[in-house]
N, C-alpha and C positions, 0 to 999 in steps of 0.2 A: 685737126678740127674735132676730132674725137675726143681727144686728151681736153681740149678746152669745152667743151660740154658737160665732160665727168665732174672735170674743175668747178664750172658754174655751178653745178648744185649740188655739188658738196660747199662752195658757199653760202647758198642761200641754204641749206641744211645746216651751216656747223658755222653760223657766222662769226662766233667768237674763238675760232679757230686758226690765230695767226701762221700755223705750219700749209694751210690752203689756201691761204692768199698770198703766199710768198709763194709757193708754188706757180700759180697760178702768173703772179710777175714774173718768174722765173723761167716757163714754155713761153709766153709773150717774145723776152727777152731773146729768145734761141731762135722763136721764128720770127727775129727781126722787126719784130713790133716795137721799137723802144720809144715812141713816145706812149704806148697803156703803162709801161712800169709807175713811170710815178701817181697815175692816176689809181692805181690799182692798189700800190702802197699807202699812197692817202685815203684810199678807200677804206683800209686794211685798219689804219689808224682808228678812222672814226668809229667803225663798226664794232669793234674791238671796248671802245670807248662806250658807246653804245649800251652794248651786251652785260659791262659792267665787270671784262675779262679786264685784268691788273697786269699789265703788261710794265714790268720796267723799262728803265731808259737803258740799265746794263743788261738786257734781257734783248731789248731789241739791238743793242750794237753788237751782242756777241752773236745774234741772226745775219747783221751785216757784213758781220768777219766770217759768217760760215758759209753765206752764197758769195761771198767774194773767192774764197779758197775753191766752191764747185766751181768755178768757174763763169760766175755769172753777174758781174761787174757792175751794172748798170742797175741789177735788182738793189746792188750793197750798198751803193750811193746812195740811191733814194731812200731805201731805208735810213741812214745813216743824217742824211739831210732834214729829214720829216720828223725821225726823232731826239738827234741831239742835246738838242735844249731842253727836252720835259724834263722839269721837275731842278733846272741849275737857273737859282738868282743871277741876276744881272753881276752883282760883284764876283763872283765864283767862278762867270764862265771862264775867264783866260786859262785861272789854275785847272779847272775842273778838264777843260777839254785838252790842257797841257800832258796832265795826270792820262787820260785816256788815251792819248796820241803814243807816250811813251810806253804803256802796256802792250796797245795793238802792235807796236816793233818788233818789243820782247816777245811777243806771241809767235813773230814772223807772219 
């Protein structure tokens, strides 16, 4: 309960600070909260968006591949899911997410 109080205001302190709102899904995530993750991600999105923080799409998936590696699955999906698509046209996605699928392999 603690931890998730430090969290919250260091969100509303640092809100264009994607490493505390991943956080943040990420104790959710540990204490069994999984339905706040994706809430908390799309939060992260907007807020982010907001603030006028430049957040790539290879920036956020390589966040997804790095809470998937701590251990925390459910934070990497929705990451993953929420931000995909920014910034890939409708013709591009097959290659584009093809392209990306076979790197995160090779990354292991």
């Amino acid at each position: 309960e603690n931890a998730r109080r430090v969290l919250n205001r260091a969100r509303k302190a640092l809100p264009a600070e994607r490493a505390v709102w991943i956080a943040a899904s990420k104790l959710e995530e540990s204490q069994g909260h999984d339905d706040m993750v994706d809430k908390i991600i799309d939060k992260a999105v907007r807020s982010l968006a907001q603030h006028d923080a430049l957040v790539s799409r290879a920036q956020w998936l390589k966040e997804a591949e790095t809470a998937e590696s701590a251990g925390a699955p459910l934070t990497a999906g929705s990451i993953a899911r929420r931000t995909v698509g920014m910034g890939v046209d409708d013709e591009d996605r097959q290659r584009t997410w093809s392209d990306d699928a076979a790197g995160a392999l090779s990354r292991g």
